[in-house]
mmCIF file as Biopython writes it, N, C-alpha, C and O atoms, coordinates in Angstrom:
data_model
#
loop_
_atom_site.group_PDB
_atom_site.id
_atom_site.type_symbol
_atom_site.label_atom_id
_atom_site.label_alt_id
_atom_site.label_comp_id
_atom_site.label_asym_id
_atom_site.label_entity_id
_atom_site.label_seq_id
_atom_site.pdbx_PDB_ins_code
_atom_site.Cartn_x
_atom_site.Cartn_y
_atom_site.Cartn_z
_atom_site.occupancy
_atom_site.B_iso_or_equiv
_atom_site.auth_seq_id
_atom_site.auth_asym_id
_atom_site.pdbx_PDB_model_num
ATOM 1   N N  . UNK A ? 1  ? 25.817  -21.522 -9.879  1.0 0.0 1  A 1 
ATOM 2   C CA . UNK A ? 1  ? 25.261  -20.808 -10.992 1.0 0.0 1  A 1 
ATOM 3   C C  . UNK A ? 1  ? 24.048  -21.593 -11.507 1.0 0.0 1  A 1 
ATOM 4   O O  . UNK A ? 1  ? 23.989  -22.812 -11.670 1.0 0.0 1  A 1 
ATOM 5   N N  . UNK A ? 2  ? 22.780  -20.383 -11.808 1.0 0.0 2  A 1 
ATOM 6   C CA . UNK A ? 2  ? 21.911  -21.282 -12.313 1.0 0.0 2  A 1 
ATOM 7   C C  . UNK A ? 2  ? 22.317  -22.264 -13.564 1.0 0.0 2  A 1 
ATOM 8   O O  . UNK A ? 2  ? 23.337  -22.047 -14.218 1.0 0.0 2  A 1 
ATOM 9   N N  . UNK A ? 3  ? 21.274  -23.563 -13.896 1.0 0.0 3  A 1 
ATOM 10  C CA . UNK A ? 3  ? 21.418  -23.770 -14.984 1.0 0.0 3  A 1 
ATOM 11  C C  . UNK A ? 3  ? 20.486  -22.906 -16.301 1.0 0.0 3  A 1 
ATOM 12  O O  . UNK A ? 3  ? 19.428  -22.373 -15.965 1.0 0.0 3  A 1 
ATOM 13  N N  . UNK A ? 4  ? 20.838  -22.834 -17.432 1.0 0.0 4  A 1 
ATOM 14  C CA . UNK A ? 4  ? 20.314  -22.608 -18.459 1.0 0.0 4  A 1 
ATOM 15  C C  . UNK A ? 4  ? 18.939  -23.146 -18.961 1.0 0.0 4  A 1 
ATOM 16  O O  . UNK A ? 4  ? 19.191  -24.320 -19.233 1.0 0.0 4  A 1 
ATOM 17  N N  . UNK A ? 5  ? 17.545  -22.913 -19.248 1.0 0.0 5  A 1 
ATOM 18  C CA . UNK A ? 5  ? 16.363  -23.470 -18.752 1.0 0.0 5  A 1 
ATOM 19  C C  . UNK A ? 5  ? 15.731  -23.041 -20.148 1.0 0.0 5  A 1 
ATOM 20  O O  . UNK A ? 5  ? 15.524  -21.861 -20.433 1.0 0.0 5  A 1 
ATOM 21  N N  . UNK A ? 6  ? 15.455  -24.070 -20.961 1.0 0.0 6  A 1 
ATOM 22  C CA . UNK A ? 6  ? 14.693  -23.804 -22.471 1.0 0.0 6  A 1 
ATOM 23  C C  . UNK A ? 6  ? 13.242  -22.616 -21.883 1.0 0.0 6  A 1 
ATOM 24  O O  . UNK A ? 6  ? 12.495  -22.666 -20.906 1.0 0.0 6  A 1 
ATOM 25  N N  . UNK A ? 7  ? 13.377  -21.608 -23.076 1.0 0.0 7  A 1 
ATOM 26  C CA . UNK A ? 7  ? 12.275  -20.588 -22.570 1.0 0.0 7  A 1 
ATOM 27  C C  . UNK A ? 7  ? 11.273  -20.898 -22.801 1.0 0.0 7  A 1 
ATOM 28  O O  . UNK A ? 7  ? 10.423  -20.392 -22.068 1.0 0.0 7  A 1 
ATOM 29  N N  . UNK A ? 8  ? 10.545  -22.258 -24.337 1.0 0.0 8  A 1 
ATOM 30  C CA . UNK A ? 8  ? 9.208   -22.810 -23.681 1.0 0.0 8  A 1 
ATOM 31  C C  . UNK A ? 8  ? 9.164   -23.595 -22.765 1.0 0.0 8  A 1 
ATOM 32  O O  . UNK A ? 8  ? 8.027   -23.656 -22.297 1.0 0.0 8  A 1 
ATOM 33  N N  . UNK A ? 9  ? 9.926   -24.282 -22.246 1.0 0.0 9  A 1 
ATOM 34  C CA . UNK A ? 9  ? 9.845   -24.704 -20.884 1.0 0.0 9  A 1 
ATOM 35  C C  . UNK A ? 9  ? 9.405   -23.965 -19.610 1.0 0.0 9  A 1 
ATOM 36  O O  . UNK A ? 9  ? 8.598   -24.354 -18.765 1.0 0.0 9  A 1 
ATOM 37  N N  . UNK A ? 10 ? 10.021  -22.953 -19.644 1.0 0.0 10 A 1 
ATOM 38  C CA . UNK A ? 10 ? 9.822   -21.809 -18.715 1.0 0.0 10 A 1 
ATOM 39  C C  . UNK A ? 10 ? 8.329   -21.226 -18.258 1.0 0.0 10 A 1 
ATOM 40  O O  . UNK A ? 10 ? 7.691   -20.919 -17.251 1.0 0.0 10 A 1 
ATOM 41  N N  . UNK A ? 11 ? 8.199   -21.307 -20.034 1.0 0.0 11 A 1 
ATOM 42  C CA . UNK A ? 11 ? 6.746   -20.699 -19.737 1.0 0.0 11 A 1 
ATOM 43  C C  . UNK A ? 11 ? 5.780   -21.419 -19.650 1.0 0.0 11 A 1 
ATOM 44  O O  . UNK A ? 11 ? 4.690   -20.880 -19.460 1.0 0.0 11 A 1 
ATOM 45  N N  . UNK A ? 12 ? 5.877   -23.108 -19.780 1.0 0.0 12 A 1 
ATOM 46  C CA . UNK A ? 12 ? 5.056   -24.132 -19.464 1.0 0.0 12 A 1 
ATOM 47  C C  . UNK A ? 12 ? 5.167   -23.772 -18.176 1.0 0.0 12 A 1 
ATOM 48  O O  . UNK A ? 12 ? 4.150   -23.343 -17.631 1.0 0.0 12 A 1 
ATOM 49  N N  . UNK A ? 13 ? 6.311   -23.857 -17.471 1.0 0.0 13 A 1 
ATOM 50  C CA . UNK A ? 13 ? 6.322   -23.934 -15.813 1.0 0.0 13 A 1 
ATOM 51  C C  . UNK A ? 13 ? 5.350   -22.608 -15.271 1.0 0.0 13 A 1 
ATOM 52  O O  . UNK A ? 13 ? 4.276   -22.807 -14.704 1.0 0.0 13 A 1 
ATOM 53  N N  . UNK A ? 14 ? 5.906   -21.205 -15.541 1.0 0.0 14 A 1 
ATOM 54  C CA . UNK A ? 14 ? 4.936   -20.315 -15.382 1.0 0.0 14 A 1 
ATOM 55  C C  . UNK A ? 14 ? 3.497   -20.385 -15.709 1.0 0.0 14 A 1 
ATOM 56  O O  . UNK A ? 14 ? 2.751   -19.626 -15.091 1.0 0.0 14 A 1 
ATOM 57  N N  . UNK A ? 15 ? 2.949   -21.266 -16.680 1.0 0.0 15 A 1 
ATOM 58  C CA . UNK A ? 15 ? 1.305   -21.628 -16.604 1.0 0.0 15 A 1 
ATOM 59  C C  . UNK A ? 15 ? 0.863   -22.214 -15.601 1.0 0.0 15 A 1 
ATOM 60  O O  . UNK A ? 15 ? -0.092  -21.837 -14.921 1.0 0.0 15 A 1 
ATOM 61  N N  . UNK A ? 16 ? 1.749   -23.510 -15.373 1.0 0.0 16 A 1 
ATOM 62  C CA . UNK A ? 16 ? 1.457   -24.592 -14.336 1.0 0.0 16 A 1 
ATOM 63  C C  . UNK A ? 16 ? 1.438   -23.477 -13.069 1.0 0.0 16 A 1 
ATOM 64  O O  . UNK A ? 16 ? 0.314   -23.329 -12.590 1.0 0.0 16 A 1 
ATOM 65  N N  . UNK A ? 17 ? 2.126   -22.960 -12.673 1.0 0.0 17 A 1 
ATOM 66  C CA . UNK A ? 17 ? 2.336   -22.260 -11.450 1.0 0.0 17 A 1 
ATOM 67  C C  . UNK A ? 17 ? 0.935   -21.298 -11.412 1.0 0.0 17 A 1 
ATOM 68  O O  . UNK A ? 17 ? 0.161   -21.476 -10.472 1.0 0.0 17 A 1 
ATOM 69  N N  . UNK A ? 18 ? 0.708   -20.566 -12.152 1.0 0.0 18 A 1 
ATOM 70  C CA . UNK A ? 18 ? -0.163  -19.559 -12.398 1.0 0.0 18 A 1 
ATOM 71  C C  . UNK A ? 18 ? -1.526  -20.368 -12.123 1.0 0.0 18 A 1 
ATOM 72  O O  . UNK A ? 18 ? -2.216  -19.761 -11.304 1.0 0.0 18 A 1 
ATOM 73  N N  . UNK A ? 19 ? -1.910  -21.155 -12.419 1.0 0.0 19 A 1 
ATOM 74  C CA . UNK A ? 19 ? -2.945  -22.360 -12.567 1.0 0.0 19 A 1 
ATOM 75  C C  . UNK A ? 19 ? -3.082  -22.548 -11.208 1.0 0.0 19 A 1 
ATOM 76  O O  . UNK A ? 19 ? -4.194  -23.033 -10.998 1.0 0.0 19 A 1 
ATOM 77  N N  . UNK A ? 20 ? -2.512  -22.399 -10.277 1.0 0.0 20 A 1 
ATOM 78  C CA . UNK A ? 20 ? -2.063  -23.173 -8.649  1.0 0.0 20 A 1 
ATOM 79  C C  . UNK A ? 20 ? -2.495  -21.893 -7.869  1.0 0.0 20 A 1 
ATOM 80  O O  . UNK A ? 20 ? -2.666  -22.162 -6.681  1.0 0.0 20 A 1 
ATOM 81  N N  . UNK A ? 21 ? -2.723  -20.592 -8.169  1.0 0.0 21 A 1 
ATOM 82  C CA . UNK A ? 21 ? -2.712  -19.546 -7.671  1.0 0.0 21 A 1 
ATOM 83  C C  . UNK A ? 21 ? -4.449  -19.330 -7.290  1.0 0.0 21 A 1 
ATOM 84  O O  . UNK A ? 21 ? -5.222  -19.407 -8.246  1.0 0.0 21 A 1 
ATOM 85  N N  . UNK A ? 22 ? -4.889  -19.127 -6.228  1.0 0.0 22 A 1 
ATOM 86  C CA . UNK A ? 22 ? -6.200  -18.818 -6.310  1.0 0.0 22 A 1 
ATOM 87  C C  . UNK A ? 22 ? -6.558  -17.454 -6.020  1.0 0.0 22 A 1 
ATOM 88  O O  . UNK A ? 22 ? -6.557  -16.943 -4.900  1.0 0.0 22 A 1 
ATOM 89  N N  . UNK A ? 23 ? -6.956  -16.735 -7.430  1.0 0.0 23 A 1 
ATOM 90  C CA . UNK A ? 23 ? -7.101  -15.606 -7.509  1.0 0.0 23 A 1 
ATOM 91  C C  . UNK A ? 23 ? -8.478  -14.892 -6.604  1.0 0.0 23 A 1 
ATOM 92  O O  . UNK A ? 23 ? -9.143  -15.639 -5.885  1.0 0.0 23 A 1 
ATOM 93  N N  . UNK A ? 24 ? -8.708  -13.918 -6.674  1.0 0.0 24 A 1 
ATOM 94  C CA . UNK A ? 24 ? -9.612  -12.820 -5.362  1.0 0.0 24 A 1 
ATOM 95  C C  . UNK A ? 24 ? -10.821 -12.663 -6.607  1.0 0.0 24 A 1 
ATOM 96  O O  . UNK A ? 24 ? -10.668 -12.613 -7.827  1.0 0.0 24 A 1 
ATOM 97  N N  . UNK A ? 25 ? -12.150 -12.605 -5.727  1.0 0.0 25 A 1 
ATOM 98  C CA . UNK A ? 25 ? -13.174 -12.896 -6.531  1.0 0.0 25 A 1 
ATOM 99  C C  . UNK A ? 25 ? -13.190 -11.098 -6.738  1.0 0.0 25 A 1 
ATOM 100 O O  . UNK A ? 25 ? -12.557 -10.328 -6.016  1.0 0.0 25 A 1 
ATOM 101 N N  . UNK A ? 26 ? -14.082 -10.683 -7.912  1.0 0.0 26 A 1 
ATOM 102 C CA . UNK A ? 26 ? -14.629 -9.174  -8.167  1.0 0.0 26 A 1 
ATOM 103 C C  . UNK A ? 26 ? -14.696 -8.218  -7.127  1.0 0.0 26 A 1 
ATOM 104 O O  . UNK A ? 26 ? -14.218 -7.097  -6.957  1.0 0.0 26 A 1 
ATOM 105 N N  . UNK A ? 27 ? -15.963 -9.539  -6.002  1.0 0.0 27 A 1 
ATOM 106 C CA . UNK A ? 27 ? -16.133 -8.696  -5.312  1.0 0.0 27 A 1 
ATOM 107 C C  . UNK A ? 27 ? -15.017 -8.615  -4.075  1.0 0.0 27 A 1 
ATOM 108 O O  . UNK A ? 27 ? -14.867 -7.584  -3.419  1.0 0.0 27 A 1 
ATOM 109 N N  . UNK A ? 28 ? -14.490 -9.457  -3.914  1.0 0.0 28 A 1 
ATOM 110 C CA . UNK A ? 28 ? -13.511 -9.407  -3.046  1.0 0.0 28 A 1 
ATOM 111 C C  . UNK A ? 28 ? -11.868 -8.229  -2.750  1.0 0.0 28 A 1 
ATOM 112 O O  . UNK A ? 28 ? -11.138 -7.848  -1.835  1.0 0.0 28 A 1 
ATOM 113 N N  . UNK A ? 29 ? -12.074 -8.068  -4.479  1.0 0.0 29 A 1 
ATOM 114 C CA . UNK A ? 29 ? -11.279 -7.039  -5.037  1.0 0.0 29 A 1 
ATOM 115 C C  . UNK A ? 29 ? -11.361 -5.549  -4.804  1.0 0.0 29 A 1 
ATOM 116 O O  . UNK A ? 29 ? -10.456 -4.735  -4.620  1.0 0.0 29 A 1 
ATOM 117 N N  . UNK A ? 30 ? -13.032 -5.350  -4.871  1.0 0.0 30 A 1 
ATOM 118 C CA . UNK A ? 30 ? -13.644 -4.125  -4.781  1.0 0.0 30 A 1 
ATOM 119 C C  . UNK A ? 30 ? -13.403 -3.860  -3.601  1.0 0.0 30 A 1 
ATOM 120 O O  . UNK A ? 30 ? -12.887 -2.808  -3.225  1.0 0.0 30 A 1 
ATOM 121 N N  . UNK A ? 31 ? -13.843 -5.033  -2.691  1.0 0.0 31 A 1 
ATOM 122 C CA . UNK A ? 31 ? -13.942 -4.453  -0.836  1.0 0.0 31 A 1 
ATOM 123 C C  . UNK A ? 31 ? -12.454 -4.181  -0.840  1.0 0.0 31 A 1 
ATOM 124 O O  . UNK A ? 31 ? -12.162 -3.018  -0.564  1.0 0.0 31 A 1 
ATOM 125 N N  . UNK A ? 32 ? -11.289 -5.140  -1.134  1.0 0.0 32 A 1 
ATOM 126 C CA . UNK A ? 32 ? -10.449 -4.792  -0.301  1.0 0.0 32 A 1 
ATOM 127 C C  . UNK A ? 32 ? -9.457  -2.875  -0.893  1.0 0.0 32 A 1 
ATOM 128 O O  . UNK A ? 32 ? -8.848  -1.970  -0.322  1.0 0.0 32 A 1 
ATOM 129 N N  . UNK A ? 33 ? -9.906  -3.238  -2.356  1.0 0.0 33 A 1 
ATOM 130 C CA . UNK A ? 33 ? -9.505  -1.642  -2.703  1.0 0.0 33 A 1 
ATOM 131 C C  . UNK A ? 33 ? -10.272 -0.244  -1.996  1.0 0.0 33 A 1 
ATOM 132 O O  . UNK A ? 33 ? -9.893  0.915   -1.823  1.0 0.0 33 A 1 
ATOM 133 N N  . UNK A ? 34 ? -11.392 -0.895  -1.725  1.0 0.0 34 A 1 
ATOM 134 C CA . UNK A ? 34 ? -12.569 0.076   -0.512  1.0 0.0 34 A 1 
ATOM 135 C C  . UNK A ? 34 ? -11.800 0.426   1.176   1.0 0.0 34 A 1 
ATOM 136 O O  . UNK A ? 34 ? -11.949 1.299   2.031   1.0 0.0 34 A 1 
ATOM 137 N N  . UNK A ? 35 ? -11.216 -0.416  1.070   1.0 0.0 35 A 1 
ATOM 138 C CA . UNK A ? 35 ? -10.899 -0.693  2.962   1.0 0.0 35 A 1 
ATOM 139 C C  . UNK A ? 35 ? -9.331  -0.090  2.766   1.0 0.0 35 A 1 
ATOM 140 O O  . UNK A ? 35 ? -8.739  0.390   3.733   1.0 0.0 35 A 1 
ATOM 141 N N  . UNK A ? 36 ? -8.709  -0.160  1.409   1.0 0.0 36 A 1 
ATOM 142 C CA . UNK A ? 36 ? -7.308  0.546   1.453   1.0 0.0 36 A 1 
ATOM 143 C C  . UNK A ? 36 ? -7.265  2.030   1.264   1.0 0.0 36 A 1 
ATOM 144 O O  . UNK A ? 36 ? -6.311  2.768   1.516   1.0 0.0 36 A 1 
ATOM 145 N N  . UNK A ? 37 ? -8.581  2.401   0.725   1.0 0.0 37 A 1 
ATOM 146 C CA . UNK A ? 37 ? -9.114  4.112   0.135   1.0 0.0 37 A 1 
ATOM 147 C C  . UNK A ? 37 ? -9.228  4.522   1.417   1.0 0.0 37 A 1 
ATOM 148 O O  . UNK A ? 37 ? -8.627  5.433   1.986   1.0 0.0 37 A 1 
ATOM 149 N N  . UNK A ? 38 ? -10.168 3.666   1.887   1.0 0.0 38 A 1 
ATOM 150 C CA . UNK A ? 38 ? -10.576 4.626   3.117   1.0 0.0 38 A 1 
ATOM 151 C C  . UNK A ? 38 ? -9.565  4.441   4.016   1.0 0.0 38 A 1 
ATOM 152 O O  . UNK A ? 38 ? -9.638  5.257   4.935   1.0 0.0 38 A 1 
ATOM 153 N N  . UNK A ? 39 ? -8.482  3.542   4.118   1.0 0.0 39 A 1 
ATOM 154 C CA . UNK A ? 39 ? -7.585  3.622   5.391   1.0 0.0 39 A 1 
ATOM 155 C C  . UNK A ? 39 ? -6.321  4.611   4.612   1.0 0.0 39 A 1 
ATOM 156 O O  . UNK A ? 39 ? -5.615  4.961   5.558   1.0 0.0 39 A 1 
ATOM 157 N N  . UNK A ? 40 ? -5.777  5.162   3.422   1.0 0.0 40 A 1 
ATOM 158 C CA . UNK A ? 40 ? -5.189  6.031   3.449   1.0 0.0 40 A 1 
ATOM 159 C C  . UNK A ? 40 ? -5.794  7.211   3.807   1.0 0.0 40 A 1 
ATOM 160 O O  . UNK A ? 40 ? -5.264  7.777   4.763   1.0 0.0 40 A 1 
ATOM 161 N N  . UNK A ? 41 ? -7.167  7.978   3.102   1.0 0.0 41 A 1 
ATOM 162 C CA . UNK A ? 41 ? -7.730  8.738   3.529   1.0 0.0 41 A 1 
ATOM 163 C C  . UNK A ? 41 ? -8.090  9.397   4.994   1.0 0.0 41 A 1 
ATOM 164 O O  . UNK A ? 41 ? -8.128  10.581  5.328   1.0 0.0 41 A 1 
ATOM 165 N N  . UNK A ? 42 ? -8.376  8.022   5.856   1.0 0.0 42 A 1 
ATOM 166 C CA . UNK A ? 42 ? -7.690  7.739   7.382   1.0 0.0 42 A 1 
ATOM 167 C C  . UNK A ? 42 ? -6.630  8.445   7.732   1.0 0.0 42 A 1 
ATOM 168 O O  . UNK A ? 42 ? -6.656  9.552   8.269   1.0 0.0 42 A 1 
ATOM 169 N N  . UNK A ? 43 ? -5.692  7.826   7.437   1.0 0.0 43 A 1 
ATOM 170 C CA . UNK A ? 43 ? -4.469  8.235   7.642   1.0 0.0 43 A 1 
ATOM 171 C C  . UNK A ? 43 ? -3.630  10.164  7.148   1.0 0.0 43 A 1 
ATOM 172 O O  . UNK A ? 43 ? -2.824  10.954  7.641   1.0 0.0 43 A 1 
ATOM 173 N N  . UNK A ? 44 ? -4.605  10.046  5.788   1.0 0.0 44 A 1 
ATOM 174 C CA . UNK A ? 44 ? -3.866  11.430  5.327   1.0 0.0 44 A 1 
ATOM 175 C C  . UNK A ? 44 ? -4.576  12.423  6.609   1.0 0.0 44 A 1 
ATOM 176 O O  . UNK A ? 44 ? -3.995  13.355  7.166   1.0 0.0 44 A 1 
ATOM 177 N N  . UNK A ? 45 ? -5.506  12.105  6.799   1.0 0.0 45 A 1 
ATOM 178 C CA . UNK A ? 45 ? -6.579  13.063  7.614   1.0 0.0 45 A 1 
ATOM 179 C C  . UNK A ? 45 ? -5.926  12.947  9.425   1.0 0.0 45 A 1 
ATOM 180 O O  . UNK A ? 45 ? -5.724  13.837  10.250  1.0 0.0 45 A 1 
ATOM 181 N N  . UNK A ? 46 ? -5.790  11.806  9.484   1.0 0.0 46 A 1 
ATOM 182 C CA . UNK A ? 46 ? -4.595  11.958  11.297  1.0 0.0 46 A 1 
ATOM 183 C C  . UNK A ? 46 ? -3.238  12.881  10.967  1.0 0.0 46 A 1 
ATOM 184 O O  . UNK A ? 46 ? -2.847  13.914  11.512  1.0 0.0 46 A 1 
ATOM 185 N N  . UNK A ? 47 ? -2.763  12.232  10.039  1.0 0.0 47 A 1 
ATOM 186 C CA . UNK A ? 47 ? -1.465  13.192  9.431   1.0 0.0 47 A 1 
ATOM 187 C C  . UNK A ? 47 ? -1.684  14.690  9.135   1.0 0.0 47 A 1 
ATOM 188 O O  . UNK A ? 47 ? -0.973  15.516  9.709   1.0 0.0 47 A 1 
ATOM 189 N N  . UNK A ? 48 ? -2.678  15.092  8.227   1.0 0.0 48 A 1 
ATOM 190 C CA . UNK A ? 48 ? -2.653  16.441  8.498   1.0 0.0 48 A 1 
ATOM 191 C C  . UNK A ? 48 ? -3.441  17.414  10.168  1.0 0.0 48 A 1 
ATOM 192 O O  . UNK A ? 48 ? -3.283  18.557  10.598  1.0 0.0 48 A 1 
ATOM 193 N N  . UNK A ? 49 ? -3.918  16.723  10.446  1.0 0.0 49 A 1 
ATOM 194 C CA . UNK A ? 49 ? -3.972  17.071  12.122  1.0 0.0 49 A 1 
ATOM 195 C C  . UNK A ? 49 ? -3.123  16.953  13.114  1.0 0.0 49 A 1 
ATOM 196 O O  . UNK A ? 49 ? -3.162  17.579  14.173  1.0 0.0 49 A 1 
ATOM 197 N N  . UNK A ? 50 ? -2.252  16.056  12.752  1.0 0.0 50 A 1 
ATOM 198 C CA . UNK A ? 50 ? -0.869  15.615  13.697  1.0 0.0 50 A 1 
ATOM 199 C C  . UNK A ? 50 ? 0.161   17.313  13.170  1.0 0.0 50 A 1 
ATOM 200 O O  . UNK A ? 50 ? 0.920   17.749  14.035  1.0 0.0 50 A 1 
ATOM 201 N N  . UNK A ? 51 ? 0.097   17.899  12.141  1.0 0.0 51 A 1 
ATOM 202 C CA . UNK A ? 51 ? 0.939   18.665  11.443  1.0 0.0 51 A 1 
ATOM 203 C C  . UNK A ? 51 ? 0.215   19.631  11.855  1.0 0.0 51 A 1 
ATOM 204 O O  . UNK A ? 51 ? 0.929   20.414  12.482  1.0 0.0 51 A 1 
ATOM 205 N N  . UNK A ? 52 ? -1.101  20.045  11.806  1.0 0.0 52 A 1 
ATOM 206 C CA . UNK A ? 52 ? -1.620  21.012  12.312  1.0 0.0 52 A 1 
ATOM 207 C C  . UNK A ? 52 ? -1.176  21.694  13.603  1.0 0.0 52 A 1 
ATOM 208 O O  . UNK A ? 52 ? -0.833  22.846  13.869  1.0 0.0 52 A 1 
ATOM 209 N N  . UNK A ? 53 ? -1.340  20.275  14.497  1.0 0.0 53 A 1 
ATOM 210 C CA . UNK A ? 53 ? -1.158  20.666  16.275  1.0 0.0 53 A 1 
ATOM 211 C C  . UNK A ? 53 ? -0.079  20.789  16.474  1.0 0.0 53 A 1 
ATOM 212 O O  . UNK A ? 53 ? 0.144   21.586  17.385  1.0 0.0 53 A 1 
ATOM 213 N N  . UNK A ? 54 ? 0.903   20.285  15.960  1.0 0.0 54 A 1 
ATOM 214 C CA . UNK A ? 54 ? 2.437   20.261  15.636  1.0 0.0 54 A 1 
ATOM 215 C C  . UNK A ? 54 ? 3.222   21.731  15.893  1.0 0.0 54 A 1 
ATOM 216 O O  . UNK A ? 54 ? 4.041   22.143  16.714  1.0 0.0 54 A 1 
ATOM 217 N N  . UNK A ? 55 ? 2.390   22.386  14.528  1.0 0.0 55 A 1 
ATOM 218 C CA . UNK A ? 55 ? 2.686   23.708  13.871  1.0 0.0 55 A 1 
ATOM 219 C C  . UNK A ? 55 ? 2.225   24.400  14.797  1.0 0.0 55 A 1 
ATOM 220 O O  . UNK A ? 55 ? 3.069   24.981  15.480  1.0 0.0 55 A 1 
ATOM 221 N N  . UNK A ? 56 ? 1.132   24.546  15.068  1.0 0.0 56 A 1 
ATOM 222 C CA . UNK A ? 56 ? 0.029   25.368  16.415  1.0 0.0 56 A 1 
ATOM 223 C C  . UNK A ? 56 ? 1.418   25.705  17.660  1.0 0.0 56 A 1 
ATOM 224 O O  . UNK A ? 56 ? 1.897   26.766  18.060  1.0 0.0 56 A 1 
ATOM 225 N N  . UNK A ? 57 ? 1.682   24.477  17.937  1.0 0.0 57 A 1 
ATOM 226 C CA . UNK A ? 57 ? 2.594   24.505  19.391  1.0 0.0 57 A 1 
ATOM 227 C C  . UNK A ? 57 ? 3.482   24.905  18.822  1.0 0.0 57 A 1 
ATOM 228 O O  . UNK A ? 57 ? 3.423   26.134  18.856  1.0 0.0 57 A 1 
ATOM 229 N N  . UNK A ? 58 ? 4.517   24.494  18.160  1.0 0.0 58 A 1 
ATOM 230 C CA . UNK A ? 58 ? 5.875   25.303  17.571  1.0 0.0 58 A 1 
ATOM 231 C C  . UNK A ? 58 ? 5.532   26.054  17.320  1.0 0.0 58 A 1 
ATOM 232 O O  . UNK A ? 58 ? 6.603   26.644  17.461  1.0 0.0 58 A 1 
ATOM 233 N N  . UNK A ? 59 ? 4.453   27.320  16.770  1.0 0.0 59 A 1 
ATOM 234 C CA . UNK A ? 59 ? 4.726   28.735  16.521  1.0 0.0 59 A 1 
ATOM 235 C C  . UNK A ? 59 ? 4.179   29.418  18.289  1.0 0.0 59 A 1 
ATOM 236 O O  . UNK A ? 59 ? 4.593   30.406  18.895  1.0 0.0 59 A 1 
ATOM 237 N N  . UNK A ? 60 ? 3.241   28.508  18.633  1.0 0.0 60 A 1 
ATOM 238 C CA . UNK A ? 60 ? 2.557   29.212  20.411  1.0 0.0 60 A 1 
ATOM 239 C C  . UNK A ? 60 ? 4.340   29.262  21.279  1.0 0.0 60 A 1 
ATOM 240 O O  . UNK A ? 60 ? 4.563   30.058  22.191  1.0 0.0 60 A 1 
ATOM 241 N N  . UNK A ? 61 ? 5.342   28.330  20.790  1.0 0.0 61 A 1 
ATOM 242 C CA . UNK A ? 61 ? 6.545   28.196  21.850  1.0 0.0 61 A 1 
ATOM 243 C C  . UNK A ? 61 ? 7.501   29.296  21.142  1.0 0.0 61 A 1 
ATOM 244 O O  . UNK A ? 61 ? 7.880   30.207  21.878  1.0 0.0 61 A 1 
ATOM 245 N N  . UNK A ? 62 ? 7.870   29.309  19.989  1.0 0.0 62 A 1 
ATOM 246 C CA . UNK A ? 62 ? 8.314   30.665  19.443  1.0 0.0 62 A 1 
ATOM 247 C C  . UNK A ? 62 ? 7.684   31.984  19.998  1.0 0.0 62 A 1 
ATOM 248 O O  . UNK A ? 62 ? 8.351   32.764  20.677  1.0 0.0 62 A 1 
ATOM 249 N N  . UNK A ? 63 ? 6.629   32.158  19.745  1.0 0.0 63 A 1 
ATOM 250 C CA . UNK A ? 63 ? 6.384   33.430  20.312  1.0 0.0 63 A 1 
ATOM 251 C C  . UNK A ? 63 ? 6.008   33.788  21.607  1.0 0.0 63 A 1 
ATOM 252 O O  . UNK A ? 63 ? 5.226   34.679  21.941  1.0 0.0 63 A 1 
ATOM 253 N N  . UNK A ? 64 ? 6.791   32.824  22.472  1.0 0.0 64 A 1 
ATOM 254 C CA . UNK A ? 64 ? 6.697   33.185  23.915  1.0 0.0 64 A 1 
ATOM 255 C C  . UNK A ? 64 ? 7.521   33.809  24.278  1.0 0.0 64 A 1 
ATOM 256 O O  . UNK A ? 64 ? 7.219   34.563  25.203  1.0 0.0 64 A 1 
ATOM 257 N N  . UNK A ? 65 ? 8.625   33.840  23.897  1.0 0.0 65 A 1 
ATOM 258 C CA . UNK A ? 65 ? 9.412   34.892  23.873  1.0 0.0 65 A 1 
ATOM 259 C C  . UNK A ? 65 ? 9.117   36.515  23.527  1.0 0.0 65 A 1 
ATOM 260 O O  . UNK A ? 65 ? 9.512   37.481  24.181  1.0 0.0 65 A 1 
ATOM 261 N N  . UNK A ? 66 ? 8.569   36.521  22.700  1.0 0.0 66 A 1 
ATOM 262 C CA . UNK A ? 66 ? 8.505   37.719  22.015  1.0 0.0 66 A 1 
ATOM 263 C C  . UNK A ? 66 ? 7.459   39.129  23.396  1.0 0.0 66 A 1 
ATOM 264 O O  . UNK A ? 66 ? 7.254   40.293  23.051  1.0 0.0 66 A 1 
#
């Protein structure tokens, strides 16, 4: 079981830690939110073409019968 840990203590430790962290510059931020837009957008756009051709063939194999 943990021990019991004074809560300004805690949050001394959480500064110190936070302090140790090397955060992502502006621009570094921007590109990588740029490169995640465009790779869902990517993706929604294969996905709705994958569903397209999908649908295309499952209704072309249904109505071969007919």
């Amino acid at each position: 079981m943990a021990s019991k840990v004074n809560p300004f203590a805690f949050l001394q430790q959480v500064r110190s830690e936070t302090a140790k962290v090397t955060w992502p510059s502006r621009r570094e931020t921007v590109i990588s939110t740029a490169m995640v837009l465009f790779m869902v957008v990517l993706a929604a756009l294969f996905f709705f073409a994958a569903d397209q051709l999908i649908g295309w063939l499952i209704s072309l194999v249904l109505s071969v019968g007919k």
